[in-house]
DOMARLUM-317841 format. One record per residue (C-alpha): residue number from 1; residue in three letters; y, z, x. Coordinates in steps of 0.02 Angstrom, whole numbers, padded with zeros to 5 digits. Example, Ala and Ser with C-alpha at 12.3 -4.5 7.8 and 13.67 -1.06 7.14 Angstrom:
<pts>
<1 'ALA' <-00225 00390 00615>>
<2 'SER' <-00053 00357 00684>>
</pts>
This chain:
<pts>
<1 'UNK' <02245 06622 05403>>
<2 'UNK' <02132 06496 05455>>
<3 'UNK' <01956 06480 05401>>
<4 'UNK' <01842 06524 05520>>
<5 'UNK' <01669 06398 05517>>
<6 'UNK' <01485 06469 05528>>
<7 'UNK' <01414 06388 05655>>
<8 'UNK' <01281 06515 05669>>
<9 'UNK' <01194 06479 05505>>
<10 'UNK' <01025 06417 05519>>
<11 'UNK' <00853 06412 05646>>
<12 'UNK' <00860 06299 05802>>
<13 'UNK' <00654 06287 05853>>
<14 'UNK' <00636 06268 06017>>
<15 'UNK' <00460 06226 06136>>
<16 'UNK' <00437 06259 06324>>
<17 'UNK' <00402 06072 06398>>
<18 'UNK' <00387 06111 06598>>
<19 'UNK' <00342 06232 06705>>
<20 'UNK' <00489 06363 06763>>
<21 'UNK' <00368 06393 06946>>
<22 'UNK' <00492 06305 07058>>
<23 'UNK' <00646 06332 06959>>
<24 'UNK' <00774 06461 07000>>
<25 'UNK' <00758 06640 06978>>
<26 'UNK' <00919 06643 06838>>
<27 'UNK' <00824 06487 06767>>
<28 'UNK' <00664 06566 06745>>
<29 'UNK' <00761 06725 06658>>
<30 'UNK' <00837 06614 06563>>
<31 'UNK' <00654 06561 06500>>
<32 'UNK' <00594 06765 06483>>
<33 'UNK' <00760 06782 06386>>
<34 'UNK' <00729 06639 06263>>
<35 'UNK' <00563 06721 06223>>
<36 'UNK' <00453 06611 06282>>
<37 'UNK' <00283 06669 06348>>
<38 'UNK' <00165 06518 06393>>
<39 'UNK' <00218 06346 06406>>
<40 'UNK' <00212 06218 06253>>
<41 'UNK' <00252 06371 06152>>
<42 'UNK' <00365 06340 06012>>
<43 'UNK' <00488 06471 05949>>
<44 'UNK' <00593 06488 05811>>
<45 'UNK' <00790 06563 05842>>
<46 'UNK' <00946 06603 05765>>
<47 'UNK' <01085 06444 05795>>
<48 'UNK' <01198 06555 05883>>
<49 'UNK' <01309 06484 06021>>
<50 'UNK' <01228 06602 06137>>
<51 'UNK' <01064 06547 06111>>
<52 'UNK' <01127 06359 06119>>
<53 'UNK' <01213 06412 06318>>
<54 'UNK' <01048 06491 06359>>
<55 'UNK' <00953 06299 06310>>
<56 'UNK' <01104 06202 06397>>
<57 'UNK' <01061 06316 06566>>
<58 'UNK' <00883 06240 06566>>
<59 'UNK' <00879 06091 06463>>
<60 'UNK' <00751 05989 06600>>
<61 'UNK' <00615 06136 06561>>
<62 'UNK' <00657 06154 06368>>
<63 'UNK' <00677 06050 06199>>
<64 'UNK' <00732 06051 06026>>
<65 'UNK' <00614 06012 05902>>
<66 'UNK' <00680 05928 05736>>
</pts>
């Protein structure tokens, strides 16, 4: 059996750097799904691939803070 690796492990933070007003309607659930209520709002979530698709969908209205 292989070893399977744990990419999961750990906190990605996350803040909400432009306004989703004239984005797309999938774009701006994207945002709602995220968490995000207000912009410039930093959040804190699991590293989870999902939650790394959902920040590749938007990544002009989001960022990763180190």
């Amino acid at each position: 059996m292989t070893a399977k690796t744990n990419s999961g492990g750990g906190k990605i933070q996350l803040k909400w750097v432009r306004s989703a007003i004239c984005a797309p309607e999938k774009q701006k659930l994207v945002i709602k799904g995220l968490g995000f209520t207000r912009l410039n709002q930093v959040i804190e979530r699991p590293n989870t691939a999902a939650i790394r698709g959902m920040v590749a969908k938007v990544p002009h209205l989001v960022e990763v803070v180190e």
